[in-house]
N, C-alpha and C positions, 0 to 999 in steps of 0.2 A: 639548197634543197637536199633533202635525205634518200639516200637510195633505197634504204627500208622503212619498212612502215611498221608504224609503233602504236599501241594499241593499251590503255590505263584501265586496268579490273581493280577494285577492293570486295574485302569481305572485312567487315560487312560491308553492303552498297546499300546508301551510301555510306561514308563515316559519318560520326556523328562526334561533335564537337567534344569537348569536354568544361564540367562544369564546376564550379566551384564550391568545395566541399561536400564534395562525393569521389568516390575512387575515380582516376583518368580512365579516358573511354579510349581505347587500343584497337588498332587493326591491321591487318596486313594489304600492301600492295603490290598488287602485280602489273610487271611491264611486259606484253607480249612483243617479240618482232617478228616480224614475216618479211618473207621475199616475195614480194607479187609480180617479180617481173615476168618477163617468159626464159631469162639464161641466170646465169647463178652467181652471189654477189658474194664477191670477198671481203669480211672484215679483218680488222686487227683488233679493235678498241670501240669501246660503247661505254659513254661517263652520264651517267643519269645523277644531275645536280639538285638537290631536294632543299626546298625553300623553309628556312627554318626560324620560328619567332612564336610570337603569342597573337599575330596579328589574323585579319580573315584570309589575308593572302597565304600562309603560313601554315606548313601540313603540318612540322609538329616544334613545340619545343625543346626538347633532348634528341637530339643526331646520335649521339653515343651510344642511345639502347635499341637504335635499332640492327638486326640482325638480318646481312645480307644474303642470299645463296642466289643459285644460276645454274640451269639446265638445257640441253639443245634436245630438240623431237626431230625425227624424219617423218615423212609421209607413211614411212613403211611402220612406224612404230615405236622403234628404237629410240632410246632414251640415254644420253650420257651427261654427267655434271658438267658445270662451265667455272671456272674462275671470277667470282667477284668479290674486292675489298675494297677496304674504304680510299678516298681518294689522300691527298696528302693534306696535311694539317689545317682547317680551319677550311675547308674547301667544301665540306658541307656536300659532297658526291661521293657517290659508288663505281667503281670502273669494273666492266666487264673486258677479259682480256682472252684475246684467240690465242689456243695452242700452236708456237709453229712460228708464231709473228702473224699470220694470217691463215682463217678458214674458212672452207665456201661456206654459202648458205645457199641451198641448191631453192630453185621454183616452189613452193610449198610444204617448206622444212621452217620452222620455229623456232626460237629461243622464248624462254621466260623468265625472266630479271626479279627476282620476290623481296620484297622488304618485308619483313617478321614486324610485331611486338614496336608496331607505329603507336607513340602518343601523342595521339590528334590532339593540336593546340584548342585553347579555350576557345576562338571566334567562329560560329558559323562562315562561310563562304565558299572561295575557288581558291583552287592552290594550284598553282601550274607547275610542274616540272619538268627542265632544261635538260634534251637528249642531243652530244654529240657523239656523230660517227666516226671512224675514221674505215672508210671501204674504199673499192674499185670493182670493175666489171672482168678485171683479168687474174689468173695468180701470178705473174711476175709484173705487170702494170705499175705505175703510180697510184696511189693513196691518196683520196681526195677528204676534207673534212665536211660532214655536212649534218646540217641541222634540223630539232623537231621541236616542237612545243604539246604538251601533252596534260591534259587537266582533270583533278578531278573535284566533287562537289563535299562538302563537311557542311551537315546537315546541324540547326539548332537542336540544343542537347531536350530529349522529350520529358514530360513533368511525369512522374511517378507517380505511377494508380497509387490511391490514400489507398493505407489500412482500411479493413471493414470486419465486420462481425465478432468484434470485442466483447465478450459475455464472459459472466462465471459459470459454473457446470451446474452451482445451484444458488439460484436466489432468494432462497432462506432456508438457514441454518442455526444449529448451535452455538452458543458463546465457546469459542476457541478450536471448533471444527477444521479443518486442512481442506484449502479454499484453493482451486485451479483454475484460473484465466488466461482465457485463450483469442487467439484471432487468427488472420493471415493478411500478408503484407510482404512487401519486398524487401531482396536482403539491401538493398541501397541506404534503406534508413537505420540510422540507432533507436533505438527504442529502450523507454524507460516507465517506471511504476510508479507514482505516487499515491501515499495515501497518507490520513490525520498520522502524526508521530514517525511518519517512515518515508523508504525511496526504495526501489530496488534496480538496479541496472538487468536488464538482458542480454546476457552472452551473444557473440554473432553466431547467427546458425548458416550454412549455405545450403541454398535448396536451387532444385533444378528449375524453377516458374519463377514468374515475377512476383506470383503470389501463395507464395507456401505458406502450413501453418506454423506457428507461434506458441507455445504455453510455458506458464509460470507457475510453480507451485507456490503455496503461503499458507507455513504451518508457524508452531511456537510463537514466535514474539510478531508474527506478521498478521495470523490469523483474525478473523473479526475478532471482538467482545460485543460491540454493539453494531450500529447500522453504519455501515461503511460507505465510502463514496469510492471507486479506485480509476484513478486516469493514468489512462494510457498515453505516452507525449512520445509520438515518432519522429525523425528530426532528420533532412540530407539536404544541405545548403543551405537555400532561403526558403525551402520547403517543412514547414511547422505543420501538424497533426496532433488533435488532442482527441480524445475520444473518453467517454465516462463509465461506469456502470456501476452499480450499486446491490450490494449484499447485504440483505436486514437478518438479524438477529433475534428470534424466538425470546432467548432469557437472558436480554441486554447484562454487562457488567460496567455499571458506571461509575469513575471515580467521585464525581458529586452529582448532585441534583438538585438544582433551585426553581421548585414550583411558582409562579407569582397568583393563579387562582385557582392552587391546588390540585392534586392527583385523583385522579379515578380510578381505582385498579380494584379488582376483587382477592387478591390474595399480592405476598408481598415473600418474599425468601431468601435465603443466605446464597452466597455463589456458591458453596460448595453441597452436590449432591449427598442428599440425609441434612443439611440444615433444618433449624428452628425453620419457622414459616407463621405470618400472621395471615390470617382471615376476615372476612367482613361480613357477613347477616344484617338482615336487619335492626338497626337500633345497637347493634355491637359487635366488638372486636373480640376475636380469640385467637389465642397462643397456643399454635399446633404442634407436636414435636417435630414433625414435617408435612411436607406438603402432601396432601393426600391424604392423613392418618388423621380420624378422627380421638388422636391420643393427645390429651392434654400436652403440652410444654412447660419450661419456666420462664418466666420471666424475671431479667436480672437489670439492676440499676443502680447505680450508686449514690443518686437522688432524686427523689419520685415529688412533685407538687400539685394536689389533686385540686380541681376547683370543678364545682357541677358534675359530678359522679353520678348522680342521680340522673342524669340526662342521657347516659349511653350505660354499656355494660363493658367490664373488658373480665374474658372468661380465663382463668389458667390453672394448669395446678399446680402448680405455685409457684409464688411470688416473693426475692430475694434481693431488697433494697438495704442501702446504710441508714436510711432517714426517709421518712414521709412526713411532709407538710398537708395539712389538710384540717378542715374546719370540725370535722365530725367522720365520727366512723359509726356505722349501725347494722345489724343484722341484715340479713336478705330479704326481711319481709318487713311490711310498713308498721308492724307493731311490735318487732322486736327492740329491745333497747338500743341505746347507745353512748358514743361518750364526745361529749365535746370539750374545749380545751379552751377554758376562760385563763384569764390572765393570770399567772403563779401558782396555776394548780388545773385537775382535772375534773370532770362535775358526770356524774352517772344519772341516766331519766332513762322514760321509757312513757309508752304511749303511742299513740300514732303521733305522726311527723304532723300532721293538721291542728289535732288538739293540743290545749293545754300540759305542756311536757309537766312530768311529778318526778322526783325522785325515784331512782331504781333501784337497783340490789346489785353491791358486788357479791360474787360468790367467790368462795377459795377453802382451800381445806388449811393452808397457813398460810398468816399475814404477822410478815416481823416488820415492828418499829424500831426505832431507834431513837425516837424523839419524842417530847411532849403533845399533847394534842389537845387545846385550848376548844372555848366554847364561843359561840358569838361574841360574847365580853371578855377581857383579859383578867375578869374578877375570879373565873371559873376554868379549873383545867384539870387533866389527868395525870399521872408521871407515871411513868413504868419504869422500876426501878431495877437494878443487878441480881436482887435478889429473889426476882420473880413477882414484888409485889406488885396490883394496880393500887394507887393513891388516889382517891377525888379531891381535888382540894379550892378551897375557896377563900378569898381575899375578903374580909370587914372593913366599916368604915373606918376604923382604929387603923386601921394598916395591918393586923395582926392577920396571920393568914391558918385557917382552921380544916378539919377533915369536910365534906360533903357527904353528898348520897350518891347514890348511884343507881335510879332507875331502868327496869326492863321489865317490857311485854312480854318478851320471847326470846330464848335464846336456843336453836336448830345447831347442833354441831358434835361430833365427835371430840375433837382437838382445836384448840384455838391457840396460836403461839405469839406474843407481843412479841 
């Protein structure tokens, strides 16, 4: 039996276990002893053995970090250190040791025995630890050894409030705007960013609450271009937390676009601020210099293949292709001319596009050949010769080949130049 009485405080109370893949949960303990007799008790020696493992019985597993001290109180007030270190190798105790070989402990006079910078083993449970004394009731008497048992409780380690209130600052913006996402959440977790193409880890912040706030900037290469998704993934032990939010984008930047029943958009533009820009009306397309400006544009191609032109419009001012495929070209109005493109040559008409097409007119102020120009039969042709002259000439049945004529209604012109 112990002549004093011994008395187990933690802070925290209780402990709380610690848990795997989160920082060790640490505490300190205190051992008070008192004297409750009614005369006053001499010790020498106070060895407080601490149970050490990974088990529930078990207050911590590292002995080596923790850090002992020891203080005596009187009634009146008074405060002086006491002596305690560790015990001898592998012994797993702390000895508290009287000045002197031996000092009273008068009726209502204390000592406090403090273990620092405890790390509480992984298992919830009771951990008891072993007090021997070595006192007597006299100061020259014999030394009697006597024993205590003293416990305390390691509480299962608690789940950690999830993150909440994961948002961006705006939920829609520009293509390539600087985009802030924020929350709060406790520092226990790591926390991380994903999004399409990227990752962004978050530094560790320490805040004083369980649940301080959180924010990330994302500018340059992080920034939206289009409609983004961003998750938030916090993470401490076996404890997983995903969280989403999403930021859409006004003037998407997309690297392709595969419609399969087609786009609806009223207007259509380059990514960069002052691009060309197309438009849509009614019945047809125009090519704007930009968006907003009722000023023509151009339109450029390096190969254009029209089919059914006559069924929309496309407006520009002007247009800069290497090649146009197309069946016919005609004026802007249904009885201007035009020209279609029969095989091995070109054919000029005119008329409405309903009626019987006739023959049209080219006009030019000069028209160079450089070749013969035959007549429906190969009996009859022209030569334009080096020396300026026209030739008519005509083949006989002889084979012999003779001048012709050369008939005209009307000849309208200034200059004419073969």
């Amino acid at each position: 039996m112990a002549l004093l009485t011994y008395t187990l405080l933690t802070d925290p109370a209780p402990l709380e276990a610690s848990r795997a893949g989160r920082p060790p949960s640490k505490g300190t303990v205190y051992l008070v002893v008192t004297n409750t007799g009614q005369a006053a008790a001499y010790w020498s020696t106070i060895k407080v053995e601490v149970p050490v493992g990974n088990g529930a019985g078990d207050l911590t597993s590292d002995f080596n970090k923790i850090k002992p001290k020891g203080e005596y109180g009187t009634r009146s007030g008074t405060r002086s250190p006491v002596n305690v270190q560790p015990g001898p190798q592998g012994s797993n105790a702390f000895q508290a040791t009287a000045p002197g070989g031996r000092t009273p402990l008068a009726p209502g006079d204390h000592m406090v025995l403090t273990l620092e910078n405890v790390t509480v083993a992984p298992k919830s449970g009771l951990a008891v630890l072993q007090v021997t004394e070595n006192a007597g009731r006299t100061k020259t008497g014999g030394l009697s050894s006597g024993f205590a048992a003293v416990a305390l409780v390691k509480t299962a380690p608690k789940e950690i409030p999830a993150p909440h209130n994961f948002l961006a600052d705006n939920a829609v913006v520009d293509a390539g705007t600087k985009v802030t996402l924020s929350w709060e959440g406790s520092d226990d977790f790591t926390y991380e960013i994903l999004f399409p193409g990227g990752r962004k880890p978050v530094p560790k912040v320490k805040h004083t609450g369980a649940h301080g706030p959180y924010s990330v900037v994302l500018e340059a290469a992080d920034a939206p271009k289009r409609d983004t998704a961003y998750t938030l993934i916090a993470s401490s032990g076996t404890q997983r937390h995903t969280f989403t939010t999403i930021v859409q984008v006004r003037n998407p930047i997309l690297d392709t676009l595969t419609a399969v029943n087609g786009v609806t958009t009223p207007w259509v533009q380059g990514a960069t601020k002052g691009d060309g820009a197309l438009t849509f009306s009614q019945g047809a397309m125009h090519v704007r210099r930009e968006f907003g400006s009722q000023e023509g544009g151009a339109l450029h191609a390096g190969e254009a293949t029209v089919s059914g032109i006559a069924t929309g419009e496309v407006t520009a001012d002007r247009i800069a292709v290497n090649r146009v495929n197309t069946e016919r070209v005609q004026g802007k109005s249904t009885g201007d001319g035009w020209i279609t493109f029969p095989y091995g040559g070109i054919q000029v008409a005119c008329g409405a596009y309903y009626d019987t097409p006739r023959l049209g007119y080219v006009f030019a102020q000069t028209i160079c050949l450089n070749q013969s120009f035959s007549g429906e039969e190969e009996n009859r042709w022209i030569d334009l010769s080096d020396g300026g002259e026209v030739s008519v000439k005509h083949r006989g049945t002889d084979g012999m080949t003779s001048y012709g004529s050369l008939k005209v209604s009307r000849v309208d012109t200034d200059f004419h130049r073969w």
